[in-house]
N, C-alpha and C positions, 0 to 999 in steps of 0.2 A: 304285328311288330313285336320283337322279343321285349322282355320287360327288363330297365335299366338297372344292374347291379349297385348295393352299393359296394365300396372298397372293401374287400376281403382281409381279414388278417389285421392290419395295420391297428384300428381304431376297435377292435373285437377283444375281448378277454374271454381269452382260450376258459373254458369249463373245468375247472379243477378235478380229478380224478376223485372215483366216491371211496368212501372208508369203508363202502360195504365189501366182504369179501366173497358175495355171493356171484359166482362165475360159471358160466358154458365150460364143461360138456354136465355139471353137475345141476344147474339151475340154467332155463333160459327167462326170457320175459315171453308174456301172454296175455292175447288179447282180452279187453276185458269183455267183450261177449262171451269169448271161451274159458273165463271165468266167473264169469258171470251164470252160465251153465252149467259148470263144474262144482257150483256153490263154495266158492272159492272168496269170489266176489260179494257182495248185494248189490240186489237191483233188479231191474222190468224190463223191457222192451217198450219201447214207445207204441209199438204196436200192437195189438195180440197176436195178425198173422205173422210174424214175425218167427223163426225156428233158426237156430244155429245148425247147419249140416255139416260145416268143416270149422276143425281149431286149428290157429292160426299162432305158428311161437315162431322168436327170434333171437339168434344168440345174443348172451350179455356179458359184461367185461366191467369190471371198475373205470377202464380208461375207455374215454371216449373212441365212436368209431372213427379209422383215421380217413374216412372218407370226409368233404363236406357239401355235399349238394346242398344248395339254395334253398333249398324247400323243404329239406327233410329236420325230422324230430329228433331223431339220434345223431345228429352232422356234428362235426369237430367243434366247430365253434358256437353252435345255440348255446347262450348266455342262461342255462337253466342248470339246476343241480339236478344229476341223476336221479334222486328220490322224488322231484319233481317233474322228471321228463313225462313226456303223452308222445305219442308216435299218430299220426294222422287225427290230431285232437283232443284223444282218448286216451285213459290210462291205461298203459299196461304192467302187470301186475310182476315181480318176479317169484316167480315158482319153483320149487325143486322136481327136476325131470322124474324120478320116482312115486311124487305124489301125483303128477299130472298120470300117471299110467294109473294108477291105482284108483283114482277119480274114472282115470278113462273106461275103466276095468270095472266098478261098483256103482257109480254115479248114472242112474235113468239121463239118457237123451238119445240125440238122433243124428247126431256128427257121425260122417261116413269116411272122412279124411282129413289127414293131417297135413298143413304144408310148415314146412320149416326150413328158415332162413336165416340170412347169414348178413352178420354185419361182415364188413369189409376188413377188420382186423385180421393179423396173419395165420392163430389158429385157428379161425372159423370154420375156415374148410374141415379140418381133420376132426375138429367139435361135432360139426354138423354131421358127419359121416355115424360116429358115435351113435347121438342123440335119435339118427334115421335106422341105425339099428336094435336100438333098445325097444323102439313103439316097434318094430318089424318084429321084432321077436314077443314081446310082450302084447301087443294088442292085434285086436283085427280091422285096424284103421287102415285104408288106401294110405299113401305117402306121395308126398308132390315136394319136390327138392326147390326153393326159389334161390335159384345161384348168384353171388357176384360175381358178374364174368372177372372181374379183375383178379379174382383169387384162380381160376381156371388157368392153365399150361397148357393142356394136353387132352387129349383123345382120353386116355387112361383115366387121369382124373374124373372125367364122366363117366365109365366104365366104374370107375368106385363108389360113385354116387348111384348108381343103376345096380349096381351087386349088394350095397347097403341095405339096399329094400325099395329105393323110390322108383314107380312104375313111371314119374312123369317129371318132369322141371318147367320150371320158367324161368326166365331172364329179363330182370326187370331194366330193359333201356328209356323208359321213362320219359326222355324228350323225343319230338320226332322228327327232329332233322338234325344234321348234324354241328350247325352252328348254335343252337340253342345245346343241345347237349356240352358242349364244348363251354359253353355260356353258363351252364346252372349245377354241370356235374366236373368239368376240366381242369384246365390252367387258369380261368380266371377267379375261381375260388379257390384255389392249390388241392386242386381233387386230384387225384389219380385213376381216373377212370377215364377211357379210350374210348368213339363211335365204331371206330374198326374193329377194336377187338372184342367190341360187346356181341358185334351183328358176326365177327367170326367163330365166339361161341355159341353162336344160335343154332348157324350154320354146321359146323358139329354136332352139339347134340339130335340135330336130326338123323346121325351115320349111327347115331350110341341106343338112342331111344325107337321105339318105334312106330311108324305113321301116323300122326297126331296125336303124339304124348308130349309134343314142345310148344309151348307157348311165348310169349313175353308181354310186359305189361307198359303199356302208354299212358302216360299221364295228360289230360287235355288241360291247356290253361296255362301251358307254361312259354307261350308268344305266338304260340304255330296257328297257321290258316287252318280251315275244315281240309279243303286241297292239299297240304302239307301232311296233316294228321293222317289220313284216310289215305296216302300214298304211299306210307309209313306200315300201314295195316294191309296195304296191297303187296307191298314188300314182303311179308311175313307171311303172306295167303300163299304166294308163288313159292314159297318155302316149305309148305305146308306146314308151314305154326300159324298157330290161332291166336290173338292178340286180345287183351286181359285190358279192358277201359277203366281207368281211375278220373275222377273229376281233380283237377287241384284244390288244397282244402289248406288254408294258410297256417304254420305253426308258429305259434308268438315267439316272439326272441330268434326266428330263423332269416336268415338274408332275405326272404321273400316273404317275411311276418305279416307286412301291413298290404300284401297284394291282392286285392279280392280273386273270388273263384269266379271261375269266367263266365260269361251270362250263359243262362240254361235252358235256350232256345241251341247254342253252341253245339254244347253238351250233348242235347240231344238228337239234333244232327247230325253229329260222329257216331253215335250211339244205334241211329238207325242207318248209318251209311255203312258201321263197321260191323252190322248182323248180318245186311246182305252178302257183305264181301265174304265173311267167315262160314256162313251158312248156309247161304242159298247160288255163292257162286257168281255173283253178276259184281262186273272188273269193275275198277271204278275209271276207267278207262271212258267208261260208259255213261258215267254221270258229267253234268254241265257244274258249274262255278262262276259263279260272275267275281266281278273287278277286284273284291274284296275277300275272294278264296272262299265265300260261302255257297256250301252245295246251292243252285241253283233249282235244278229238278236230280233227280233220281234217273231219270230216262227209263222207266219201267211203267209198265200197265197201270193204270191210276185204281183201280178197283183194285187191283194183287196187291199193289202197297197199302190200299188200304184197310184189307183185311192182315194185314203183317201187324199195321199199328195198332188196331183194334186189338189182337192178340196180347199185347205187350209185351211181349217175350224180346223183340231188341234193348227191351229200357230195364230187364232184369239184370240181377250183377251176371259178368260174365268171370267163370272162374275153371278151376280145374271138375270134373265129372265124378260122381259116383261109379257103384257098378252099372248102374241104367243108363249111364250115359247124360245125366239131368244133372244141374249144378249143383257141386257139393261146398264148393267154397264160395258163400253165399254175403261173407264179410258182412254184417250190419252196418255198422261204424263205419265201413271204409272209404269212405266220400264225405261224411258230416255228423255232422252232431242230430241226436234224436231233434232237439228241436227243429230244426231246418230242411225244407222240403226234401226230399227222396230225390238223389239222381240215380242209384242205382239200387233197384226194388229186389231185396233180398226173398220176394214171393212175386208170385202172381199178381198184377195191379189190378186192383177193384176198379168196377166200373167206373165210380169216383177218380180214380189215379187216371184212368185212359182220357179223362176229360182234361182234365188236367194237363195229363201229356202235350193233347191235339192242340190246347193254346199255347202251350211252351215253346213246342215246335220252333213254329217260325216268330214268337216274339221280339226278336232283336235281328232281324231277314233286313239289309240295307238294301236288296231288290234285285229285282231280274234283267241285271246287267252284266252281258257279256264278259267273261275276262279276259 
């Protein structure tokens, strides 16, 4: 069941615009692992296996983005001041686009790609275009364009984004059906963001990009069954786009502040329902769900899946590629806070992790009923 809004707008005090004058295409904001790597930041990794492969920026603006999705860090209405905002929990830092090349440029690590995204404000797009040409020219970092479909017109417009320099995009639709989208990103927060016109940017950049350079990213937790989520990812297979899992991960002072992240049996569910689909091929057409939309079985070889799990590579982040083809956008942060278990393992899971895993699984499984 989607989760109840409160009133939009009405009882909300709009976030005052910052005094800062620091702006896209000259300064964007940056994750803090990827400055946290760049020594930009301080700080550790919770982990030691832990490696940043891709940096992760996003355009910024004194005025808030005019989007407001439910969930998000940067939304119209989060009741924070800019100097205080976190984007998925975490600080992100704003940087000037010159130092981050020059970091990129002198600064030891192991980042193989760059994805840069775009708030929903009106010069983002042509910001973004900029910003993907300056790392194209200036470094030798892969480039992954993450688009607001709502800034997108036209064919062309991807073609700009594709001549800029970025080999790949995503499109983040986020909810997966399209009454929650309409629910957490539309008319009833005063979003301006469309289910049609997201999935018919998708649909495009598949004509602009080439065979599996499109993805988009689903956020779990935000109302949808396992059956809803994973039909969603079956959607995007038939498309050949590969689908980018996010857990929801609540941002304070946002319409969906106080909503926990959904149980991590869920999670990981989707997680090994949406490797199958993406990687190995098997429809979900094929898989059972009982009453309450939870995968039921897999309907696959009970030994083949269990060496999939064993592996852990479905419960790894799923992101944009390297040149090897292995994930480059590895996100640390992008699910939770260092404290808080791992839903999506920016490395290989220790044998410890895979155990871990197998009881998560089905810890919150309501049973092998029919739906």
């Amino acid at each position: 069941m989607a989760h109840p809004l409160p009133s939009p707008s009405d009882d909300i005090e709009l976030r005052p615009p910052s005094d800062d004058p620091r702006q896209s295409p000259e300064y964007v904001m940056t994750s803090l692992a990827g400055a946290m790597t760049l020594g930009i930041e301080k700080g550790k990794f919770a982990r030691p296996e832990i490696v940043l492969t891709g940096l992760n920026i996003l355009t910024t603006y004194p005025q808030n983005c005019v989007a407001n999705c439910s969930y998000c860090g940067v939304s119209r209405e989060r009741r924070t001041p800019r100097e205080e905002t976190t984007f998925i929990r975490v600080k992100w830092p704003i940087v000037a686009v010159d130092e981050l090349i020059e970091r990129t440029n002198s600064v030891p690590h192991q980042m193989r790609r760059l994805c840069v995204g775009m708030l929903a404000n009106r010069p983002s797009y042509q910001h973004s275009l900029e910003i993907i040409r300056q790392f194209r020219e200036r470094t030798p970092l892969l480039i992954s364009g993450l688009i607001t479909a709502s800034l997108i017109h036209s064919r062309h417009d991807l073609e700009q984004i594709r001549d800029a320099g970025a080999d790949r995009v995503d499109i983040a639709i986020d909810a997966a059906t399209p009454e929650l989208f309409e629910q957490h990103r539309g008319r009833p927060v005063k979003g301006p963001h469309r289910w049609e016109h997201f999935w018919w940017v998708t649909e495009l950049a598949t004509t602009v990009f080439p065979p599996g350079t499109v993805g988009i990213h689903l956020v779990a937790g935000l109302g949808e069954t396992e059956q809803e989520f994973l039909s969603a990812c079956q959607r995007a297979q038939d498309m050949g786009v590969v689908t980018h899992v996010f857990s929801f991960n609540p941002e304070p002072s946002t319409l969906l502040g106080d909503y926990p992240q959904p149980p991590i049996g869920h999670y990981r569910r989707i997680q090994l329902g949406r490797y199958l689909i993406n990687e190995l091929g098997v429809n979900v057409a094929h898989f059972r769900f009982n009453q309450a939309g939870q995968v039921a079985s897999y309907q696959v070889d009970p030994d083949w899946l269990d060496r999939i799990i064993e592996s852990g590579r479905p419960f790894m982040t799923s992101g944009c590629p390297d040149e090897t083809g292995e994930t480059a956008c590895n996100r640390p942060y992008g699910n939770g806070r260092p404290s808080e278990k791992i839903r999506n393992f920016p490395f290989a899971p220790t044998a410890d992790d895979i155990r871990d895993i197998r009881e998560q699984l089905w810890s919150d499984w309501a049973g092998d009923t029919d739906a």
